[in-house]
Kinemage of the C-alpha trace (Angstrom):
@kinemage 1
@onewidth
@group {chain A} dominant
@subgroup {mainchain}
@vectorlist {calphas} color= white
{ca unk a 1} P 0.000 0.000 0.000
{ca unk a 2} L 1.211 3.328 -0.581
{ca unk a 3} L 0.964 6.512 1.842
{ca unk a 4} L -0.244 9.416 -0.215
{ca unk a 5} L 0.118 11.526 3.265
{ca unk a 6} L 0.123 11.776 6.836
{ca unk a 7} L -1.924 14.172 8.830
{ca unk a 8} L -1.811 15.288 12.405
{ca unk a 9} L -5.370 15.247 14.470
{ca unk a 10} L -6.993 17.282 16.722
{ca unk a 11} L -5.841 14.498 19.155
{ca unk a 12} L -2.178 15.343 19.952
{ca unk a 13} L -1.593 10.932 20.081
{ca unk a 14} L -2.998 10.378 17.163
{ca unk a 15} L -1.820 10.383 14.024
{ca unk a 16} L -4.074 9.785 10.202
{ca unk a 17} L -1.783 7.945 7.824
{ca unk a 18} L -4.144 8.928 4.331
{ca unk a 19} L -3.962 5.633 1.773
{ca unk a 20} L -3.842 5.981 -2.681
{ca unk a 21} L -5.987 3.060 -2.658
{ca unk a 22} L -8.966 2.080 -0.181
{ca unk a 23} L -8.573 -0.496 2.497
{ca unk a 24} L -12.276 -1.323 3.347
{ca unk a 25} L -15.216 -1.815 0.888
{ca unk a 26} L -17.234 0.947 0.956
{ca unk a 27} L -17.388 3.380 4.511
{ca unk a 28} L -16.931 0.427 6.868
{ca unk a 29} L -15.386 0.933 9.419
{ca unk a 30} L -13.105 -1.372 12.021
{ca unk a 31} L -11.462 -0.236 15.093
{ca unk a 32} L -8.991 -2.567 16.888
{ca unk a 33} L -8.738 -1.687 20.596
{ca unk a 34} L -5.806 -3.447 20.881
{ca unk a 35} L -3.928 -6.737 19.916
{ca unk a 36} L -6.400 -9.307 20.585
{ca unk a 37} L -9.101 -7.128 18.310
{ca unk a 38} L -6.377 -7.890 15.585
{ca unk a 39} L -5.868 -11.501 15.268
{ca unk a 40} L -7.927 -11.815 12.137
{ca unk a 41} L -6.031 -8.927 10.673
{ca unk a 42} L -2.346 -9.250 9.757
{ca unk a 43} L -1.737 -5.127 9.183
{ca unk a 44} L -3.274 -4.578 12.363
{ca unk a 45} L -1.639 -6.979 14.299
{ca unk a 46} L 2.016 -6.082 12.860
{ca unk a 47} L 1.006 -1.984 13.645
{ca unk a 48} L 0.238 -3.587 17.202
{ca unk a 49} L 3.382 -4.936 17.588
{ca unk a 50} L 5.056 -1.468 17.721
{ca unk a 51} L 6.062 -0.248 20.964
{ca unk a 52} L 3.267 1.953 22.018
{ca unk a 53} L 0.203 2.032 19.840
{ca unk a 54} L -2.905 1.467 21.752
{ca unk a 55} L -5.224 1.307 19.134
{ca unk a 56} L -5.942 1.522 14.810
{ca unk a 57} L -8.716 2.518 13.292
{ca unk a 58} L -9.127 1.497 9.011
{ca unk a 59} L -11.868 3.481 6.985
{ca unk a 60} L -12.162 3.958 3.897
{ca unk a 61} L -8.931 5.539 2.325
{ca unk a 62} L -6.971 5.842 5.553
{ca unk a 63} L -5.771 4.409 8.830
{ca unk a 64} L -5.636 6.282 12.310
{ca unk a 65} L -2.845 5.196 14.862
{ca unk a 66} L -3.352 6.590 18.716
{ca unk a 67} L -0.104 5.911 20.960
{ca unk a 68} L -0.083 6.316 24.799
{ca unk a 69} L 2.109 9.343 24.110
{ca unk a 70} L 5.093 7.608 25.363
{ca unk a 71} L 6.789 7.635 22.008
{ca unk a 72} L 7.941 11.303 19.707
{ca unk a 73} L 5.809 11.140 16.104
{ca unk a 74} L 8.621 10.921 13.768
{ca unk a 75} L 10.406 8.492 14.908
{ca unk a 76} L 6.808 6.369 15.383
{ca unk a 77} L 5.434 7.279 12.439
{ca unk a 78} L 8.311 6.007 10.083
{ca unk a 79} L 7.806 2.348 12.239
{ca unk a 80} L 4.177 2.507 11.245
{ca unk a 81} L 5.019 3.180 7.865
{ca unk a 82} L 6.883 0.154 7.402
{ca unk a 83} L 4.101 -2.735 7.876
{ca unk a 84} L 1.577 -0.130 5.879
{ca unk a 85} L 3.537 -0.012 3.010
{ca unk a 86} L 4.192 -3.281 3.027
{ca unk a 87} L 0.774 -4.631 3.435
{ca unk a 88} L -1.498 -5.618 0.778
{ca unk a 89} L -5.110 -5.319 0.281
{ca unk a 90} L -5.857 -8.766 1.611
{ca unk a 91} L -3.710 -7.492 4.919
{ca unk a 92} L -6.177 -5.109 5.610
{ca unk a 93} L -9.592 -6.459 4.118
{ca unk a 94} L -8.984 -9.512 6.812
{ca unk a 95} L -11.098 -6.893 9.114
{ca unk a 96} L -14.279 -7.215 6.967
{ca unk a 97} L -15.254 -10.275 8.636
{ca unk a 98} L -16.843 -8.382 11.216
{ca unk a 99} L -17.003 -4.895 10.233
{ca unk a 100} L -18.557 -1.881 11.849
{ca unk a 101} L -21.423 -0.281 10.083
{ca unk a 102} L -19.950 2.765 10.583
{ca unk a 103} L -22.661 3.541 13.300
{ca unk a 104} L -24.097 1.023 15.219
{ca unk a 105} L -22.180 -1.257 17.474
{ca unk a 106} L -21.895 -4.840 16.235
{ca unk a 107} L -21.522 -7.411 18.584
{ca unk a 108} L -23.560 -5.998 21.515
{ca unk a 109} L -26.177 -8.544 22.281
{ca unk a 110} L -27.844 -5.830 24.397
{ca unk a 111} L -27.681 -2.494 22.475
{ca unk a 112} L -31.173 -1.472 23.861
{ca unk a 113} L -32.995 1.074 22.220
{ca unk a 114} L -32.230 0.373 18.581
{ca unk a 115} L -35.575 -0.551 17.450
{ca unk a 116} L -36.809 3.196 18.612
{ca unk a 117} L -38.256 4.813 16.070
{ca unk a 118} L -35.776 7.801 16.306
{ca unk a 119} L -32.807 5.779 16.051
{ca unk a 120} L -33.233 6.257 12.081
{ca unk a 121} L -33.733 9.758 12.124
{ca unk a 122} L -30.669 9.962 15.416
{ca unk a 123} L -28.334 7.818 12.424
{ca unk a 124} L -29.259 10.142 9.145
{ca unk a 125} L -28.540 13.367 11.094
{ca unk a 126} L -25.049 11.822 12.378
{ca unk a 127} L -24.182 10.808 8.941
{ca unk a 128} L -25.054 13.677 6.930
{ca unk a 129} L -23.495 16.372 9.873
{ca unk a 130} L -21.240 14.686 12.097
{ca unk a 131} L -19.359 11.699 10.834
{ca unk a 132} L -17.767 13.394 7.910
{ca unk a 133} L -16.137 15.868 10.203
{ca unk a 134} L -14.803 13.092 12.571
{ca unk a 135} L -13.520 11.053 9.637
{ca unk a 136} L -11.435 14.451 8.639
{ca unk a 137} L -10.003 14.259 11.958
{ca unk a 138} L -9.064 10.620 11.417
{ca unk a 139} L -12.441 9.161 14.186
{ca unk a 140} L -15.462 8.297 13.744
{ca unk a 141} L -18.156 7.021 16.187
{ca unk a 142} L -20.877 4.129 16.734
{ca unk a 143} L -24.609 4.101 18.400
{ca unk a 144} L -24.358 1.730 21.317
{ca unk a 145} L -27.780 2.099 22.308
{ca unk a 146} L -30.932 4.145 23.491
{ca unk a 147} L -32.556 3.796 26.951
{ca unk a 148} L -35.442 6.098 27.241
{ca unk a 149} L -33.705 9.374 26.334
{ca unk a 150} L -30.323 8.790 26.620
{ca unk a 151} L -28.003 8.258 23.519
{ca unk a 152} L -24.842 5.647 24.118
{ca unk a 153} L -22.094 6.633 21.972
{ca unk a 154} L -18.666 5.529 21.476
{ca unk a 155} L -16.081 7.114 19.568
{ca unk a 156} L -13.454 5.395 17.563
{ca unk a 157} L -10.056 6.674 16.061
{ca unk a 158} L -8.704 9.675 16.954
{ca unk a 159} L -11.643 10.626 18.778
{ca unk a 160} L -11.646 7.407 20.809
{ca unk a 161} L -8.766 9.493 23.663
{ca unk a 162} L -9.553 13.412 22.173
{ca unk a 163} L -10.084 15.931 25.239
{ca unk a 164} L -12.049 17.590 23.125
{ca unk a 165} L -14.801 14.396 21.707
{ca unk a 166} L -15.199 14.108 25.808
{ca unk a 167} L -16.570 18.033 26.097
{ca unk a 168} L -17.290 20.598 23.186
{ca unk a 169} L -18.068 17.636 20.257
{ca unk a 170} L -20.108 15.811 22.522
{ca unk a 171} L -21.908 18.601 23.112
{ca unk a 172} L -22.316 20.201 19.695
{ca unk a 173} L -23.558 16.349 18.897
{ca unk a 174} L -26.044 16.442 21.492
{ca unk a 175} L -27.201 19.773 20.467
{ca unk a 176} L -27.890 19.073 16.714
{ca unk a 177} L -29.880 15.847 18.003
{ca unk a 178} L -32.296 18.054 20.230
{ca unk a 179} L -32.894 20.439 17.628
{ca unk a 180} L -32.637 17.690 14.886
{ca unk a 181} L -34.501 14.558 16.416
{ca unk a 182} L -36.104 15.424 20.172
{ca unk a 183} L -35.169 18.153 22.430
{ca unk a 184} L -35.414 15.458 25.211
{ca unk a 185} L -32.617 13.312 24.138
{ca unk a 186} L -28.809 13.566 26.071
{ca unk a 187} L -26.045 11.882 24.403
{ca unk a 188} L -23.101 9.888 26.713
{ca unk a 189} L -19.980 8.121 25.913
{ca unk a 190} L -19.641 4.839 27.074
């Protein structure tokens, strides 16, 4: 795979390496939370093996690397490089087994809430107003659930350890739901 570029995020340990060719089919998204979440996933697994990444996140056209801040950029980035560029397509698409829809949670036996009737209008208004600025900051997010009026979120990515997903973007999400979906509803990270 090639790295057409590699841009710095809002969150100071994390880092958006930008691909020339796509690495998931479609916008699916996969986030590894660390080295067990990467067994099925051979570019995952050999990012994981450099000294501190805590987690990768593939969508689309690029991959986001968080560290635990332990480690200066340059020097880290030029180790990620080297399994990236050496990775093929099949490297990578190993995640598609399970992928993420790119908003709801997979996996959760329990995500409560999801058959509420506002779920689909809560999921149109992050897609068309939210994601695509979290994907430009190399993050994303996923609906975990809905319990009466209270929104479960997670972020992924960059976003997953940003100070400011935790305060001012939770927020501004929360807002546009109110005013988008019901006034009633407050949004959480979990």
């Amino acid at each position: 795979m090639k790295i057409a570029e590699i841009e710095h995020t809002p969150n100071p340990n994390a880092m958006k390496f930008v691909l020339t060719e796509p690495i998931t089919r479609g916008f699916v998204t996969r986030s590894f939370e660390g080295p067990d979440d990467a067994v099925d996933t051979p570019l995952a697994s050999q990012i994981f093996e450099i000294e501190h990444v805590i987690s990768v996140y593939f969508a689309d056209r690029w991959i986001t690397v968080t560290q635990d801040g332990g480690a200066p950029w340059p020097e880290l980035m030029r180790e990620i490089a080297v399994p990236i560029r050496a990775a093929t397509l099949d490297d990578a698409l190993a995640a598609i087994g399970s992928p993420s829809s790119g908003l709801v949670v997979e996996g959760f036996e329990d995500n409560p809430g999801l058959d509420d009737p506002r779920i689909p209008m809560i999921r149109e208004v992050l897609e068309i107003h939210i994601l695509p600025f979290l994907a430009g900051d190399g993050g994303g997010l996923q609906i975990v659930g809905l319990v009466d009026d209270q929104l479960m979120i997670r972020y992924e990515g960059a976003c997953g350890t940003c100070p400011a997903s935790m305060s001012g973007t939770l927020m501004a999400i929360e807002n546009l739901i109110q005013v988008e979906v019901d006034p009633s509803i407050l949004v959480v990270t979990v």
